[in-house]
N, C-alpha and C positions, 0 to 999 in steps of 0.2 A: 326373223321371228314373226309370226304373225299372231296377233290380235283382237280377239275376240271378247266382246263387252256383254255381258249378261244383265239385261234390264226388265223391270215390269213392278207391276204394285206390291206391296208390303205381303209378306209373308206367303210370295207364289212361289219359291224353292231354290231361290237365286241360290244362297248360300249351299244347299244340300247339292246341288248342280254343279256348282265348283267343288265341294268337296269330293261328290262322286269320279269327277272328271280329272284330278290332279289328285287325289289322295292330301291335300291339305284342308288343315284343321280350320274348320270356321263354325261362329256364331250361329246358331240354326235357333229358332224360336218365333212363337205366334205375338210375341207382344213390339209394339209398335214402337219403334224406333233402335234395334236390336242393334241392327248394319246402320251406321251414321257414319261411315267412313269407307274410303274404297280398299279393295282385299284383293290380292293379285298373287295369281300361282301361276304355274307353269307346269304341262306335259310335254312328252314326247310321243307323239301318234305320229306312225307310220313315218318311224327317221326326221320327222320335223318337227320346230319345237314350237307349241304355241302359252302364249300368255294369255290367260282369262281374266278377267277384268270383272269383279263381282262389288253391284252399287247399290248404295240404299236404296229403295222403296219410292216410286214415283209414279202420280196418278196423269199428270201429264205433264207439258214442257212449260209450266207459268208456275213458276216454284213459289210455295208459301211455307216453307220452311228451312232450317238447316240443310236437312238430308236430301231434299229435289235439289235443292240449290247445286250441293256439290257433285249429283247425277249428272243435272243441266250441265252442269262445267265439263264432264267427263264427254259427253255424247257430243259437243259442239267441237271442244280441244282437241281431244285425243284422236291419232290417228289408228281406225283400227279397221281390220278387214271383213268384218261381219258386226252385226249386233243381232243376239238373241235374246226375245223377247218372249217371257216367258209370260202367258195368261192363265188364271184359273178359271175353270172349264163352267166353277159355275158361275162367273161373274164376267164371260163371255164380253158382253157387251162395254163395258168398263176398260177392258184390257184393250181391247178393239178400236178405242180412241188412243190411246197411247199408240197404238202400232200407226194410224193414221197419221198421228204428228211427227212423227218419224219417219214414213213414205213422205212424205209433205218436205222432209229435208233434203229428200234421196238418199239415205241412210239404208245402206245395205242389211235386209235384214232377213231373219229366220224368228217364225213364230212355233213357240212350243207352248202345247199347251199342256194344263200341269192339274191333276185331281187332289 
């Protein structure tokens, strides 16, 4: 089964991306602290099955709350075969530091960017 982690700041569409992507029911909402816990579904694209990984809201890898702390924990732990990193488009710049401290781990990644 491979593994894919869905990360980026608060209310870029993590949630809506997993639900699009596996048809499982999640938490979707603008108010801050929605996703405080990790969500994990699973599809079957093209005969294989993967596990999405959907994590709270982090602006980058020096956690000052619950919700990065247990992102942190996921993105260091977890064995996964990609991480996507979702940005919004108009906060460009913001999102662009996350994706950096994550090249910086050599953290396999895909940037999506999200309006």
């Amino acid at each position: 089964m491979r593994r894919i982690l869905l990360i980026g700041q608060p209310n870029t569409g993590k949630s809506t991306l997993l639900s699009a992507l596996t048809g499982a029911f999640t938490w979707t909402s603008n108010y801050l602290g929605t996703t405080v816990e990790i969500t994990r579904a699973r599809a079957l694209i093209e005969g294989e099955v993967y596990e999405f990984i959907d994590t709270p809201g982090i602006y980058n890898l020096y956690p000052s709350s619950l919700e990065e702390e247990t992102t942190e924990k996921i993105v260091l732990e977890e064995d996964c075969e990609a991480t996507v990193v979702l940005i919004d488009a108009n906060a460009a710049e913001r999102g662009l530091v996350l994706v950096l401290s994550l090249a910086e781990l050599e953290v396999p990644l895909v940037i999506a960017v999200n309006f």
